[in-house]
C-alpha positions as CSV (number, residue, x, y, z in Angstrom):
1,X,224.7,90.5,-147.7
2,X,223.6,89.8,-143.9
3,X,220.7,91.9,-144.3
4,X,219.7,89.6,-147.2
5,X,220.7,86.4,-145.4
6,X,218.7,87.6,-142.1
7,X,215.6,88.3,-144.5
8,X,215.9,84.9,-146.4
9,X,215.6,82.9,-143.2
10,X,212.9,85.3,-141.5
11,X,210.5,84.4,-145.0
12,X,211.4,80.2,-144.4
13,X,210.7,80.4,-140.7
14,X,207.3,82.4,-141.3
15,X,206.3,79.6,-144.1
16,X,207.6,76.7,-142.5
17,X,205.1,77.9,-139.2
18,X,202.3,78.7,-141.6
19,X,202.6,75.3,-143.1
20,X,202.3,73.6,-139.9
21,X,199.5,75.5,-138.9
22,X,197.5,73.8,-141.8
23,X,198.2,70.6,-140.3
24,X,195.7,68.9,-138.3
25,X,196.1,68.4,-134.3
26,X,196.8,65.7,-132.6
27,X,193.1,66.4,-130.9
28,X,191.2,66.3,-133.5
29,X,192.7,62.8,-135.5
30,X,191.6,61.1,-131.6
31,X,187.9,62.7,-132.4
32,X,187.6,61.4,-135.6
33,X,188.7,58.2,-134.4
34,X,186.1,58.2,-131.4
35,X,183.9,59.3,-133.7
36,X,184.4,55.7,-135.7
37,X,184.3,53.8,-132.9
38,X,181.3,54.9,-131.6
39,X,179.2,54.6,-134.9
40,X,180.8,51.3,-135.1
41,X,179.5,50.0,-131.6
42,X,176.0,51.7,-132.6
43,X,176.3,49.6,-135.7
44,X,177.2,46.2,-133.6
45,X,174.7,47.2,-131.1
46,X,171.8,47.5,-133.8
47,X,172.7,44.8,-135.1
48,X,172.7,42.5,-131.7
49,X,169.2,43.7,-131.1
50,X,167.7,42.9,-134.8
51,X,169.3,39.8,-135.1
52,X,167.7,39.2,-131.3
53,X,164.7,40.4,-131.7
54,X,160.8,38.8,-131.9
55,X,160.0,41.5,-134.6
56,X,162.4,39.8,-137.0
57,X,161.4,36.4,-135.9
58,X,160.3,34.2,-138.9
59,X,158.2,31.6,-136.7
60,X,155.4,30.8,-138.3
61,X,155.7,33.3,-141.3
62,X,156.5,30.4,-143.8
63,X,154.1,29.9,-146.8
64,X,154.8,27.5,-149.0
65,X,153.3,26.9,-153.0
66,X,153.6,25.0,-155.7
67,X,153.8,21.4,-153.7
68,X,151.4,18.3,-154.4
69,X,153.8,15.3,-153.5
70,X,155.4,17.2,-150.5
71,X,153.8,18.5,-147.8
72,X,154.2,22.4,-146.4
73,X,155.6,20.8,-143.1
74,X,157.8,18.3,-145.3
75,X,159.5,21.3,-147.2
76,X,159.8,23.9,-143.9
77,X,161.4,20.7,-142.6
78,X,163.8,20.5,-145.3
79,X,164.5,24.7,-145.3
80,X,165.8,24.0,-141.8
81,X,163.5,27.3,-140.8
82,X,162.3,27.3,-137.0
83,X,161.0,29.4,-134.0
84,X,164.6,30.7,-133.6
85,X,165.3,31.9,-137.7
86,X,165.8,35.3,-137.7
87,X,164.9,36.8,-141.6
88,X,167.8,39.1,-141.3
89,X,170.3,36.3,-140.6
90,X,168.3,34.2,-142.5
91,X,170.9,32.1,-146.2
92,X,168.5,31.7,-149.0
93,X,170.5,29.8,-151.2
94,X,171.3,27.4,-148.4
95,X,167.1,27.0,-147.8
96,X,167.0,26.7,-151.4
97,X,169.9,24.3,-151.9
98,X,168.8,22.5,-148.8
99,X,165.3,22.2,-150.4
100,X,166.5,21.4,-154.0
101,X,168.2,18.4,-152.2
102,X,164.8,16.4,-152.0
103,X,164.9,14.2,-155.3
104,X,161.3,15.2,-156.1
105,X,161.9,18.9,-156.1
106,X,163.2,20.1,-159.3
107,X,163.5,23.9,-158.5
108,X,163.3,26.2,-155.9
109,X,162.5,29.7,-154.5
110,X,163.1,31.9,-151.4
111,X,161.8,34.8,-151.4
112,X,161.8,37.2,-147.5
113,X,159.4,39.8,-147.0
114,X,160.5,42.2,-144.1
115,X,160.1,42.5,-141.3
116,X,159.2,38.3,-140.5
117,X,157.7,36.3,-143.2
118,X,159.0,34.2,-146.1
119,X,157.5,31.9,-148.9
120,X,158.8,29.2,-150.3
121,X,157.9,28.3,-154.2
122,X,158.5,24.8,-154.9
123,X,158.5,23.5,-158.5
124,X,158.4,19.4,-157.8
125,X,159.4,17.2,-160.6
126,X,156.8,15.4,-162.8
127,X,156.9,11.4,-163.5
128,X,157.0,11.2,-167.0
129,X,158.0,7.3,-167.3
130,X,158.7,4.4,-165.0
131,X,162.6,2.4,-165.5
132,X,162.3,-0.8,-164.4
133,X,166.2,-1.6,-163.5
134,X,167.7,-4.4,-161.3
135,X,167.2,-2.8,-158.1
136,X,163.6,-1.8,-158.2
137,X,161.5,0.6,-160.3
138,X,162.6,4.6,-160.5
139,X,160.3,7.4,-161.8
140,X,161.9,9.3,-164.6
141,X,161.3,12.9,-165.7
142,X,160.6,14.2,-169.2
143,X,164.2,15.2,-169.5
144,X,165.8,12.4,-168.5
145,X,166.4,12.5,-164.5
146,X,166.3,9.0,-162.4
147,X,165.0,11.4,-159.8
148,X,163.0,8.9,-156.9
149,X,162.3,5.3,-156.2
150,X,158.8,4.2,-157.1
151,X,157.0,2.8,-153.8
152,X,153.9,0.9,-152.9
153,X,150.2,2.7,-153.0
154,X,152.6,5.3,-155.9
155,X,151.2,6.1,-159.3
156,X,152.2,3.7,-161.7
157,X,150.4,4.5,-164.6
158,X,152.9,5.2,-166.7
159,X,154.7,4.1,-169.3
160,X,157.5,1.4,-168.5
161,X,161.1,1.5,-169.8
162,X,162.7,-2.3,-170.0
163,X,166.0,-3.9,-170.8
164,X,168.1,-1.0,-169.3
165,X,168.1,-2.4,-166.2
166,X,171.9,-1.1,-165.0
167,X,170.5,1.9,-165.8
168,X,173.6,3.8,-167.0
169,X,172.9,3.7,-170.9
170,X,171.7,7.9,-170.6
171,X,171.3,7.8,-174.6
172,X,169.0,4.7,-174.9
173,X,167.2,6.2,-172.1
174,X,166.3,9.5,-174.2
175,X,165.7,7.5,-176.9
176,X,162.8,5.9,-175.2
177,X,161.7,8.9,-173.7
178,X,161.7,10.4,-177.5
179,X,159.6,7.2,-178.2
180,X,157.0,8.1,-175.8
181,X,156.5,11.6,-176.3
182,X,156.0,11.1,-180.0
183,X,153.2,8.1,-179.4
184,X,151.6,10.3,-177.0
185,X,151.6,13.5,-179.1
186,X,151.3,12.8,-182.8
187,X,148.1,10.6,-183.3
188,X,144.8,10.3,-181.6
189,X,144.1,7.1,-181.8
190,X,146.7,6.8,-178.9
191,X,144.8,7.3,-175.8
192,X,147.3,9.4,-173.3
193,X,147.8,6.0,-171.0
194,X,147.5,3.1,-173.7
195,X,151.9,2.7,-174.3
196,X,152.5,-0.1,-171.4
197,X,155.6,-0.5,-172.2
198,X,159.0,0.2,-174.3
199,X,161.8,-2.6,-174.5
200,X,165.3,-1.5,-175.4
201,X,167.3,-4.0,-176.7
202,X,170.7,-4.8,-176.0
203,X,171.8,-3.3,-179.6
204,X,169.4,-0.1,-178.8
205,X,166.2,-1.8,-181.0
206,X,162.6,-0.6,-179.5
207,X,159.6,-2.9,-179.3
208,X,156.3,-1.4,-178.1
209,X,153.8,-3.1,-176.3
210,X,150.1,-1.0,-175.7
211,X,147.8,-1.6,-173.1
212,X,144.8,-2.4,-175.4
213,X,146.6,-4.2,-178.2
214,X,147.4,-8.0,-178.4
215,X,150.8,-7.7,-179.6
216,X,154.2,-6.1,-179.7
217,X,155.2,-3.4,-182.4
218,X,159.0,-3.6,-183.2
219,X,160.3,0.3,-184.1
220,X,163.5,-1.2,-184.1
221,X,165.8,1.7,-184.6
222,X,163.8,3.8,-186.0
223,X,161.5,7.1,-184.3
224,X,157.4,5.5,-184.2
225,X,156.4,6.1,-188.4
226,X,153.0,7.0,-186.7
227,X,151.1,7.5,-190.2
228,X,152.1,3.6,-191.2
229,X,150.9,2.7,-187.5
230,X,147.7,4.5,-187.6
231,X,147.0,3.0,-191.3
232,X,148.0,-0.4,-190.0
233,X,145.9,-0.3,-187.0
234,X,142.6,1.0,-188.8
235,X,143.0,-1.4,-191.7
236,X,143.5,-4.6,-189.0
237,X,140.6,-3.1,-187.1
238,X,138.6,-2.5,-190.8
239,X,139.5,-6.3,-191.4
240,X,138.5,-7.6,-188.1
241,X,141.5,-9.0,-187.8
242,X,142.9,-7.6,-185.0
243,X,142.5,-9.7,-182.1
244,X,144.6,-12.2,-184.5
245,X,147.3,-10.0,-185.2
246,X,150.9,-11.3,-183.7
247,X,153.6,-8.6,-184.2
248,X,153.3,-5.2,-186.7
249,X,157.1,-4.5,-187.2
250,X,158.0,-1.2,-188.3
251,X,161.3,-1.7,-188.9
252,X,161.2,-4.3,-191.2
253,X,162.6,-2.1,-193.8
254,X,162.8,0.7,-195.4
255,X,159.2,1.7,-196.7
256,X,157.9,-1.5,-195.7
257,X,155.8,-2.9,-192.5
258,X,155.2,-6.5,-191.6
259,X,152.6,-7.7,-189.9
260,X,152.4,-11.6,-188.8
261,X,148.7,-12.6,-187.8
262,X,148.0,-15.9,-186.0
263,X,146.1,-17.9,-189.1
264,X,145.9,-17.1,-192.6
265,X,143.2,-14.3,-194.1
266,X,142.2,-14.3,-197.3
């Protein structure tokens, strides 16, 4: 029995002492951990020097495309990039967002190019009408957007939108918009520039008034019936009647168009 028991414990002392012998030293857990330490201040040190350095210096690396209404020193303005911007450290969505900011720029684009230039693509936004409200006269895109205030020596050749002058009624505004694409796009004998005006009525009724023509053409609220309005206008014009011609009201009723001339034809 005690020559078993001394043989038992001489087998768990010889595996407890092999088992520490796989475990690792003291030693080598500190080299490991100098070893990450010093990668780690190479790393910071790398990155001192880069973010530091005139190599990655944007300066005057800046192009810029796609403005007409901005300038290239108006939009580097806005992207708040200087002598100092470094392209490493450099936020694109806050040059973008900062850019995107300006009420005539509809999208933007930042793209870097290693190791010190970016560009800049600008997509601006496009007047598409003018809304003439209470405090002045705002350009308006094709979609909708009250984007900028229209100023002296701007366009103003284009269409106007009237009788929304709190500016707030967003569907009567589309509506309008819908208007003018449809006059401009469906019939020829619209020149691109000849709708002057459209006036929305308090109860959402259009009246159109063209550059060329004499007299207002009531849509009501109906979309432009552009066949009737073409017929109308080359049978007036046919006639010679036109310069007499008052009012041609579309929506008179259903299938029907009224026009009211100034005297009597037979």
């Amino acid at each position: 029995m005690g020559r078993y028991h001394r043989s038992w414990k001489h087998n768990r002392q010889r595996r407890l002492k092999t088992r520490d012998s796989r475990r690792p030293g003291t030693g080598a857990v500190m080299v490991c951990l100098l070893l990450v330490a010093g990668l780690a201040g190479i790393v910071t040190l790398a990155w001192g020097y880069a973010t530091r350095s005139d190599f990655f210096r944007i300066s005057d690396r800046v192009e810029v495309e796609g403005v007409r209404r901005l300038s290239r020193a108006e939009v580097i303005g806005l992207s708040g990039i200087d002598v100092n911007s470094n392209i490493i450290t450099l936020d694109g969505d806050r040059v973008r967002a900062a850019i995107e900011a300006h009420p005539w720029v509809a999208r933007a684009r930042v793209d870097r190019f290693y190791p010190n230039r970016v560009r800049i693509r600008v997509e601006e936004r496009k007047p598409f009408a003018i809304l003439n409200r209470r405090d002045g006269i705002y350009y308006v895109d094709r979609a909708g957007v009250v984007f900028a205030p229209a100023g002296k020596g701007d366009d103003l050749d284009y269409p106007v939108i009237t009788g929304l002058e709190q500016g707030g009624e967003k569907g009567l505004l589309n509506r309008a918009l819908a208007t003018i694409n449809a006059v401009r796009r469906r019939d020829p004998i619209f020149p691109r520039q000849s709708l002057s005006e459209v006036n929305v009525a308090a109860g959402g009724e259009q009246t159109l008034f063209l550059v060329n023509n004499p007299f207002p053409v009531r849509l009501g609220h109906a979309q432009p019936r552009q066949r009737e309005f073409s017929a109308i206008l080359r049978r007036l014009y046919k006639r010679k009647v036109f310069d007499l011609t008052r009012l041609v009201d579309l929506g008179y009723g259903r299938d029907k168009v009224l026009v009211r001339l100034a005297i009597p034809v037979i």
